[in-house]
N, C-alpha and C positions, 0 to 999 in steps of 0.2 A: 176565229173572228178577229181581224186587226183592228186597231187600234191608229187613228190620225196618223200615217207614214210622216207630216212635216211633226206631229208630236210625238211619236214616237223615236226621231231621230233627235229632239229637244225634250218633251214629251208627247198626248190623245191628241188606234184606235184609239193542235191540238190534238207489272199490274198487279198488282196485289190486289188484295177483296178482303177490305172491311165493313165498316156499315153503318159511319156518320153519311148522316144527307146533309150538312152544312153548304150552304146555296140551294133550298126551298124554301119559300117564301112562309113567314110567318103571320100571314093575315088570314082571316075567316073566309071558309069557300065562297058565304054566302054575299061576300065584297068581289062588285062587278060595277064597270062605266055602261055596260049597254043595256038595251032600251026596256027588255024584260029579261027577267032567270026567273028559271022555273027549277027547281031542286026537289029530287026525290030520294032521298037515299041516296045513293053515290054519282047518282044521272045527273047530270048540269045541262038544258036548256037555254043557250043565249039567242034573244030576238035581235040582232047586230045587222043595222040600217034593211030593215025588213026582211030577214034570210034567217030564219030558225038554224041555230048550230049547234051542235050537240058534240059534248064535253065530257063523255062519261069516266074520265081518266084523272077529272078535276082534284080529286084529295091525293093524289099523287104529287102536286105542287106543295100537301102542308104535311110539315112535322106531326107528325102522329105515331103511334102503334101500329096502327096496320100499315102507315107507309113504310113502317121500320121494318115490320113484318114480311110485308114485299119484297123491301131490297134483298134483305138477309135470303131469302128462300132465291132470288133471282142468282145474286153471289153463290150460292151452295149450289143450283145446277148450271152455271156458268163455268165455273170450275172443273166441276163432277166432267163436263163434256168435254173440256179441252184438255183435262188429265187424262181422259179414257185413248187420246188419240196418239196411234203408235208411233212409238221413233222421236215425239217433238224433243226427245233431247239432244239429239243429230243435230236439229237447228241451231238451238241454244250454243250446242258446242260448235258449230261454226261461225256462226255471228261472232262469239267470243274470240274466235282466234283472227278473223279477219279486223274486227273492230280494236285487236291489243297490239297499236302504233300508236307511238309520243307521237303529240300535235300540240304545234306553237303558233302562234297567233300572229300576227303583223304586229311589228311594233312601236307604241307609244312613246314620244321623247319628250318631255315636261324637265324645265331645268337641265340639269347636268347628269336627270335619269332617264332611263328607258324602261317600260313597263311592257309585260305581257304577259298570255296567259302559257300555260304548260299542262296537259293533260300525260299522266305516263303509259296511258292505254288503257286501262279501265279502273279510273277510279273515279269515282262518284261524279265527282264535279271537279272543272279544271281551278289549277290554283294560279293565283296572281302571284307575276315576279318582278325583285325589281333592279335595276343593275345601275352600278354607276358609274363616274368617270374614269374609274379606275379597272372596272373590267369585272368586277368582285360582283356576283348576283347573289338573292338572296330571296325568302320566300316571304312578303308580303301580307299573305291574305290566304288562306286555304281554307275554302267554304267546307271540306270534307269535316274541320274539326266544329261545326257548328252543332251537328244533329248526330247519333248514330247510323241510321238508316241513312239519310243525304239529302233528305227531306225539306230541310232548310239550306236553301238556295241562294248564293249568288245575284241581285236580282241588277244592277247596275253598279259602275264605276265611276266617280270623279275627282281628276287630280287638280291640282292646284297649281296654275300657268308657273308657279318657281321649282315645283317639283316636290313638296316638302310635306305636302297635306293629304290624305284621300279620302275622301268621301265613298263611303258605300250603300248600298240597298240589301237588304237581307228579305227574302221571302220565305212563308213559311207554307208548304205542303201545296205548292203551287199557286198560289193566291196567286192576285194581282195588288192585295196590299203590301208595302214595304214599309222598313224601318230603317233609315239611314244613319251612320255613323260615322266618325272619324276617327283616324289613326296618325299619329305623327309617325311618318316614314322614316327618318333617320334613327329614331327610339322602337320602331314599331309598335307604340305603345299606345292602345285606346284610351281617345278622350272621354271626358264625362256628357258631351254631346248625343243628344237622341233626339228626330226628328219622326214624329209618328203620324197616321194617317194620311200617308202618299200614295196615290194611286196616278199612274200614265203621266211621271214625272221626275223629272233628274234633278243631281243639283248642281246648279251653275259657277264657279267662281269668280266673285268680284274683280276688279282688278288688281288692287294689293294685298288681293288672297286671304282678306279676314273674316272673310263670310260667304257663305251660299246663299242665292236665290233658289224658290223651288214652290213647285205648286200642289195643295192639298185639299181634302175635300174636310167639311166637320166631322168630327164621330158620329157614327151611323145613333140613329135614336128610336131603331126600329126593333132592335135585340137580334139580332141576325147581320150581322159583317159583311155576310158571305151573302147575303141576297137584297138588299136594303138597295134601293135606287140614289143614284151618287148622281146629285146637281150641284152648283153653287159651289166650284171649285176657285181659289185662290189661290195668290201670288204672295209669297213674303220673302223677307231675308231673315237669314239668319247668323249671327255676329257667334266666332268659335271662343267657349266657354259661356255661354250664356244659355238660359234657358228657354224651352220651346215656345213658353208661355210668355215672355219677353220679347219674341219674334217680332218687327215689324211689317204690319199689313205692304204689302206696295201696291196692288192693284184687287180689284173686285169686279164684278159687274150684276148686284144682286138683280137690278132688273133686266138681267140675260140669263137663266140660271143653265142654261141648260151651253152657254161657253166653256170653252176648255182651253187653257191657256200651256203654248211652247215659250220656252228660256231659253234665248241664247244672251252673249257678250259679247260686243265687238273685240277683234286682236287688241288695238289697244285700251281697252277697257272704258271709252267714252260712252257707250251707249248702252242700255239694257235694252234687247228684242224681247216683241210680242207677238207671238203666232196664235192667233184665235180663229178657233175652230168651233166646226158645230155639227157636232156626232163624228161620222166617219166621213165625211164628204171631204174630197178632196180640194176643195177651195179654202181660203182661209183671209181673214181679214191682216193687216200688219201696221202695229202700234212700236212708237220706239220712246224712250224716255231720256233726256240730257244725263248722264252721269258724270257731268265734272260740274252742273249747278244742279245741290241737292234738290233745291225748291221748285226745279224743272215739272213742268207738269210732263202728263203720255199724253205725244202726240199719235191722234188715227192720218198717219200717211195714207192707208189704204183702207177706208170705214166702208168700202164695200164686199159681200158676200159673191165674187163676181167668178175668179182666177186660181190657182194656185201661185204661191209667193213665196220661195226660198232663199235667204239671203243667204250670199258667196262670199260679199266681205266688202270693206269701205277703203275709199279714199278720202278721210273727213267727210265731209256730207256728200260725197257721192256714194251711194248705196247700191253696188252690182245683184241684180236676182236674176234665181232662174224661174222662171215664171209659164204658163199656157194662156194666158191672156191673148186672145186672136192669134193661139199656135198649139193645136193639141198636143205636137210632139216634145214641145218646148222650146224656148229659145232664154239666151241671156239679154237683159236688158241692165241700164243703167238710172237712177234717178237723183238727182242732185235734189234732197231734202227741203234745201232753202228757195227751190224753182219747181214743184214736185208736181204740177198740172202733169196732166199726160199727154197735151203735146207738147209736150220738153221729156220725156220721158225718148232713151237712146238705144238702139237695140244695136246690142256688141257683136254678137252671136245668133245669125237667124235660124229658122226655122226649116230643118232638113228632112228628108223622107225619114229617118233610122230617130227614134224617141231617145229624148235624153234619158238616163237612167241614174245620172250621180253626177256628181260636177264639185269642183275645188280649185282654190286660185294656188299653186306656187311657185315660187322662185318667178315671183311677178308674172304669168302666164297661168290661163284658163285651162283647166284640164277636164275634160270634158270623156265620160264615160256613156256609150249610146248602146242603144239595143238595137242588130241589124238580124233582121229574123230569130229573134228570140237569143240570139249569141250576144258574147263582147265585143267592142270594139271600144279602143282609147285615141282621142284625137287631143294634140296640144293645139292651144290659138295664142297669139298674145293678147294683151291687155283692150289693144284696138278693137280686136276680132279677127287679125289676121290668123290662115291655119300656118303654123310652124311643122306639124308633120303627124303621121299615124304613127302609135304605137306597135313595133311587132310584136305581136304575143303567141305562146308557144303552141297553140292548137286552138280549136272550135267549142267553145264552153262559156263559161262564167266569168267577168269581172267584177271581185269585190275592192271599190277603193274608186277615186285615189285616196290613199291617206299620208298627208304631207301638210305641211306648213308654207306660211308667204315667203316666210325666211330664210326656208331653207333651197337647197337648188337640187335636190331627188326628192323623190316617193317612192311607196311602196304600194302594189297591189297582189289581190291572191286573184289566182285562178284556179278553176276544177272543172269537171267535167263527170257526165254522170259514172265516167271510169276512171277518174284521175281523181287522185285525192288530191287538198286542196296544197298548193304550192305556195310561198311568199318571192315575189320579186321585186328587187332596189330598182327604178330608173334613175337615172343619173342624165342632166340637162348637159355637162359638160360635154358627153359625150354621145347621149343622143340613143343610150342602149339600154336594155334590162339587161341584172345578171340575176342569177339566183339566190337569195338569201336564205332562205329552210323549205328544206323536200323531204316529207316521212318518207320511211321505207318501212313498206307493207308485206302482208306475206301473201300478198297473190300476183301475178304479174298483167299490169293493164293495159299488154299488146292484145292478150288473148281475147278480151272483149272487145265491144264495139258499137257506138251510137251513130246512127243515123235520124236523118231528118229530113221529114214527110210532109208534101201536103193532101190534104182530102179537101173535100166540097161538100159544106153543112147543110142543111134543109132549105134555107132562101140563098143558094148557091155562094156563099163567101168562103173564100180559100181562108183554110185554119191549118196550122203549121204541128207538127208532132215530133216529139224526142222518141224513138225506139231502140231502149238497148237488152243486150242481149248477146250469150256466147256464141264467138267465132264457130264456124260448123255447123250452126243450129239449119235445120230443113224445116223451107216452110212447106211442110205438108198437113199444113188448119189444123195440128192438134195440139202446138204446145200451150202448156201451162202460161198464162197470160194475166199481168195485175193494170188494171190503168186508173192510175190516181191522176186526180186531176183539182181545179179548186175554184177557179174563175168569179170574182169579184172583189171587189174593191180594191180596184186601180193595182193586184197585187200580180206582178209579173213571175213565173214559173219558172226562171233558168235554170239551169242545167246545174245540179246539186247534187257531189258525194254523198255517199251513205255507205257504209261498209256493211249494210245487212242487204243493201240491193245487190251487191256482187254475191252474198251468201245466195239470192233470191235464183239469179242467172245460173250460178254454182248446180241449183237443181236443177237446172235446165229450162227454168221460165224468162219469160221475157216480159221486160219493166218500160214500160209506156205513157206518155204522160204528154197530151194535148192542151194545146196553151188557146184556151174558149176565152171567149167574149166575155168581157169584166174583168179582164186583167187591164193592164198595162203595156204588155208587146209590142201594141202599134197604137202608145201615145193614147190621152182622155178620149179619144174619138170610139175607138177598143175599148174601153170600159163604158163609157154612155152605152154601149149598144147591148152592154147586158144589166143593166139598172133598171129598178123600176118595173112599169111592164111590160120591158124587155127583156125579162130574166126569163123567158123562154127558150129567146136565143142560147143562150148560157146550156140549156136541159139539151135545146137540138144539137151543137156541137159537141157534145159528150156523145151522145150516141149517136151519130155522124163519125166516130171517132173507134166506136166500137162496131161499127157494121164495115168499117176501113178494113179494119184487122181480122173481121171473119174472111172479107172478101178478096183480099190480097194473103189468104192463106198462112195466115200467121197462127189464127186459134182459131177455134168456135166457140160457139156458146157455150158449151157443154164445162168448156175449160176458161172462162173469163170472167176472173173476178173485178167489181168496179171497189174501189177504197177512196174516201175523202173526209179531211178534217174541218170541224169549224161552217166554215161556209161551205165548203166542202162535201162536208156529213150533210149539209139541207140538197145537195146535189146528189148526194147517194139517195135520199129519202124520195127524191124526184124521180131518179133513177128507180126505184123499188114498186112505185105507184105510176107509173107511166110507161115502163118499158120493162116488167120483169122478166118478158122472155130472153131480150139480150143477157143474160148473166146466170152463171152457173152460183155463185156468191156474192153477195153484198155487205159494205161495212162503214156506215154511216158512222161518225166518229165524235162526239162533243162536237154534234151538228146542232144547229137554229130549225127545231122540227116541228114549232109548233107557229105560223108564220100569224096569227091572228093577237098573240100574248107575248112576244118575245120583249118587247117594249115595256111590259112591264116590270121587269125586273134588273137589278146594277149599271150594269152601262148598254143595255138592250136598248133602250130610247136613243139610242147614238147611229142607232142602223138604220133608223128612218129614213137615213137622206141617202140610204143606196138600194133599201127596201121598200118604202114606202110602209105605210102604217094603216092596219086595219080600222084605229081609228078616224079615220078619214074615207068617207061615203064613195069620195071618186074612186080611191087606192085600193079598195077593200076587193072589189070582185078579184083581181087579179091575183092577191094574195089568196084569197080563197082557194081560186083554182088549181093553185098548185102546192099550198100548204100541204106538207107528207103527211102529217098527224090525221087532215082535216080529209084526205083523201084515197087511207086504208079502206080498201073493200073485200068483201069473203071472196079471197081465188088461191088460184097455186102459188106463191110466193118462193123466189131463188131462197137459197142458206143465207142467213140472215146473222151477224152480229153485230148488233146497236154497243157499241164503246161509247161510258163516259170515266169520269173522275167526280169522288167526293167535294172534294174542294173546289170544283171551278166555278168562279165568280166569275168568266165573261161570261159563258154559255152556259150555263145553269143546268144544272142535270135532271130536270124535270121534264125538260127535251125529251131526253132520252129515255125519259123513264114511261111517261105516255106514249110516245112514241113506241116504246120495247111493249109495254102493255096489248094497244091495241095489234100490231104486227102480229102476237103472239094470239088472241080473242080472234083475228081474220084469216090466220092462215088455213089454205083447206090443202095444200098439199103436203109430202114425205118431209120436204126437208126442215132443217130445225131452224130457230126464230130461240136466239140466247142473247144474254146480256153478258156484257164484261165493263164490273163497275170497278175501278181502281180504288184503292183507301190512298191516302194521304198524297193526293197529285188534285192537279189544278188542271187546266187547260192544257199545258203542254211544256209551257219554260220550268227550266228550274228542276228537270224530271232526273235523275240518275242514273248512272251507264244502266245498271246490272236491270234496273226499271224497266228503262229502255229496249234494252235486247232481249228480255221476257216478252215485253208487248211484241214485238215483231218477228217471234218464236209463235204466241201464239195466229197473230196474222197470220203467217205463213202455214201453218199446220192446219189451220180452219180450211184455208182458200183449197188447198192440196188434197184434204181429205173428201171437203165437197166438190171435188173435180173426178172423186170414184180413183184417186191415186194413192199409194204405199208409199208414205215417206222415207225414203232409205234409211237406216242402218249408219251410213256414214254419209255424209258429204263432204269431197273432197275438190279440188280447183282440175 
């Protein structure tokens, strides 16, 4: 479940087996908003806007003994099943040798240093480096020595525009709470600074670098971290060597609580941004405050809930955004602060068939990154809006970036592909070229694979675009082994992403698929309104529109096609599981949103309203009903079934999972199996550890294999 993409990129929005449930809720079953409960014993009757619903999975939400009792028994034959299955250490040991290549980061320049990260191939978590003018690097930051296991995580980075300060976020066992710190980089020596209770929020630097901005919520008051509902989130600063508790408030908005505030700083440090958001919707209000007169009050430039609002960067009061204000796909415009009506308001950059997807001003020229059927493409313009020229890029994939400065006259961008790992390339303005800056070297060779890209025709006839990859060679004669992950909502685009456990995947000879449905982002707000709300049907049909493709053009069958998704994802598998379980030989709902009537009530669940709509609400409610997975297990044949959560997840709460894994388990009347795989000490999904990692997709892949009635090899080799 994301998280505000404009807060997220400022700030606000997925195996071990233990058996804290830290993220269920610590209130009385017998506490309900609707109109009657009826309570019998474990049975929960809600009368909700006149539609009896029935909840009988309710104390699965509360800390108890018998829910403790559950988990643990569910753990022991989750386990017991995925141990019993032959060979999965073939997987493990492939994954391992394909996923152990050093991986570097694009890199950061602050002052007279350069920062990035370094992964040596399988160690926990990458570490930060920092090098300086002198050429001499050095290790910075290495999250592997925080925990033994790797458990506490890395969870964000911020340097200090001279280069001399870092701030960081530390998470623990995948939370989404943080604890930030500072380090003087020349000394690498931790300050006595500690900044606590941060959630979907970074910290900003002033502009003479003696303090962070940063936004946090109060301490939970509920006795629960992990499940306590987080409103009335705040803006402060904070001054380095000072205490948390000295922090100055900057902004609030107690009668909004349910606002969530982005920090940016203008280049030269005149103005503090404010990007107010409300849940996940991709629209956002835009507030700015004077930072060279302290007494300045926040101006609301933009106090409407109307557009999406990204700002690029200032010319004094002229303020460049990119914006969808009458342009789904996006466009840049310009507003002069002190003239800020909208008509005076200047559009640099209009509105083109291909969605914007990233954008950055430098060496005074707009670099503008677009999405043309779900691929990269980089266009330079100048400052006017003229285009200066396309970027050539080395193949059909991914652009991450630009990442560059005003000041400076290159960039950097990475590209990948679902068979190229990810690459770093310098552009250079002088000369109008990329060259290569860092290219792992892997131990499989990514001629032999190969991605193609499909269209099909979904249920109300709209052409929906597909990645299919898979080894050179393969015959489609419908029977190979086939995964199609897929995710579709909130405005979240699918491109084309390395994974070294997908080439493991291909290795055995299956084929990895992945349909970019309605509720993304691919083609622009237009694409995601159509799977919002109740329109997230659309979203269910082009999934399997997507898996009736791949029977019918001979790629798998049923027999051999597992569906897999995370997050929102996992609510698409639970859709997939109660609406279409013939399509699928396996299912693997993941730290999915599966109970669509309750999700709202817990952490940052009330955030999803404005892409889900909420059962509290008499008009919203049928819709959500209808297709709630928890709310629409019935006694049938059910595909192989494993419900994936983690203990710790505070977005997605594991009680999801856990009613959901109940009932599935209570309604199946056919052979195959209906398990859980509950993770100990993981969250959501960030912050997760190699050897974690490639466990979980060891087991993935051996479930899906072995409910496809196949013998995992012995070896897999390229």
């Amino acid at each position: 479940m994301r998280i505000n993409t404009l807060l997220a990129k400022k700030p606000l929005l997925a195996i071990g087996f233990g058996l804290a449930l830290a993220g269920c809720q610590t209130q009385s079953v017998e506490e309900s908003t609707a109109d009657t409960l009826i309570q019998n014993q474990d049975s929960v009757v809600e009368t909700l806007h006149g539609v009896q619903v029935a909840d009988p999975y309710r104390y699965l939400e509360v800390e108890s003994d018998k829910t403790h009792q559950w988990v643990k028994q569910q753990q022991l034959d989750g386990k017991a099943y995925l141990s019993a299955i032959e060979n999965k250490q073939a997987i493990v040991d492939r994954i391992t040798e394909l996923w152990n290549f050093e991986k570097i980061s694009a890199p950061n320049e602050k002052g007279s240093n350069t920062f990035y990260y370094r992964n040596n191939g399988l160690q926990a978590q990458s570490v930060l480096f920092v090098k300086g003018a002198s050429g001499n690097e050095k290790v910075l930051l290495d999250p592997n020595t925080f925990s033994s296991d790797g458990t506490i995580a890395l969870s964000g980075t911020s340097v200090s525009d001279d280069g001399k300060t870092l701030a960081y976020g530390v998470s623990k066992s995948g939370s989404d709470w943080q604890t930030w710190h500072l380090v003087d980089i020349a000394t690498g020596k931790k300050l006595s600074d500690q900044l606590d209770w941060i959630k979907f929020s970074s910290a900003v630097w002033n502009s003479d670098n003696t303090g962070v901005y940063y936004a946090r919520y109060d301490a939970p008051e509920g006795g629960n971290a992990l499940a306590d509902v987080n409103f009335n989130q705040k803006v402060y600063f904070h001054k380095i060597g000072s205490k948390q508790s000295e922090d100055t408030l900057v902004y609030e908005r107690p009668q909004n609580k349910d606002w969530g505030f982005g920090i940016e700083v203008t280049d030269k440090g005149d103005y503090l941004l404010l990007y107010i958001s409300q849940g996940t919707d991709s629209r956002n209000r835009f507030f700015y405050k004077s930072l060279k007169q302290p007494q300045a009050e926040v101006v609301e430039l933009i106090p409407d809930l109307e557009a999406e609002y990204s700002f690029i960067g200032n010319d004094k009061s002229i303020f460049y955004f990119k914006t969808d204000y009458h342009a789904p796909n996006g466009k840049v415009i310009a507003i002069d602060v002190n003239n800020s009506a909208k008509d005076n308001w200047k559009t640099i950059v209009p509105e083109l068939k291909d969605p914007i997807s990233n954008i950055a001003i430098v060496n005074d020229h707009i670099v503008v990154s677009y999405l043309h059927d779900v691929l990269g493409k980089l266009t330079i313009y100048s400052m006017n809006g003229d285009k200066r020229q396309d970027v050539k890029l080395p193949g059909k994939g991914k652009v991450a970036g630009p990442y560059g400065k005003r000041s400076k006259d290159y960039f950097y961008y990475v590209f990948n592909s679902y068979t190229q790992p990810q690459t770093t390339y310098k552009f250079d303005f002088k000369t109008g070229e990329s060259t290569l800056y860092s290219k792992p070297t892997v131990s499989f060779d990514p001629d032999n694979y190969t991605s193609e890209q499909v269209f099909y025709t979904s249920k109300d006839g709209t052409k929906v675009p597909m990645m299919i990859s898979y080894k050179k060679g393969m015959k489609k004669d419908g029977n190979n082994p086939t995964l199609l992950y897929a995710y579709g909502g909130f405005a979240i685009s699918l491109t084309p992403r390395f994974s070294p456990a997908n080439i493991a995947w291909m290795d055995m000879g299956g084929v990895y698929a992945v349909p970019n449905l309605r509720g993304g982002a691919e083609y622009g707000e237009s694409w995601h309104q159509a799977g919002m709300f109740d329109k997230k049907q659309n979203v269910f049909d082009d999934y399997y529109a997507a898996a009736e493709y791949l029977i019918d053009q001979n790629y798998t069958n049923s027999t051999k096609l597992g569906a897999y998704g995370r997050s929102n994802g996992g609510l698409l598998m639970g859709a997939a599981l109660t609406q279409r379980p013939e399509l699928f030989a396996a299912v693997l709902p993941a730290v999915g949103v599966l109970d669509m009537l309750r999700f709202q009530k817990f952490t940052i669940g009330w955030a999803w309203t404005s892409e889900y709509g909420s059962a509290d609400n008499a008009e919203q409610f049928p819709a959500l009903y209808a297709y709630s997975p928890y709310h629409n297990v019935t006694a049938q044949s059910y595909p192989a079934t494993m419900v994936m959560t983690a203990d710790h997840d505070d977005r997605v709460v594991p009680l999801h999972s856990f009613k959901f894994g109940a009932m599935m388990q209570e309604k199946q009347q056919g052979d195959a199996p209906v398990i859980m795989r509950i993770e100990s000490k993981a969250g959501h999904g960030a912050g997760k550890p190699t050897a974690m990692k490639i466990d979980e997709f060891a087991d993935i892949y051996s479930f899906l294999w072995h409910n496809f009635g196949l013998k995992v090899p012995a070896k897999i080799a390229q």
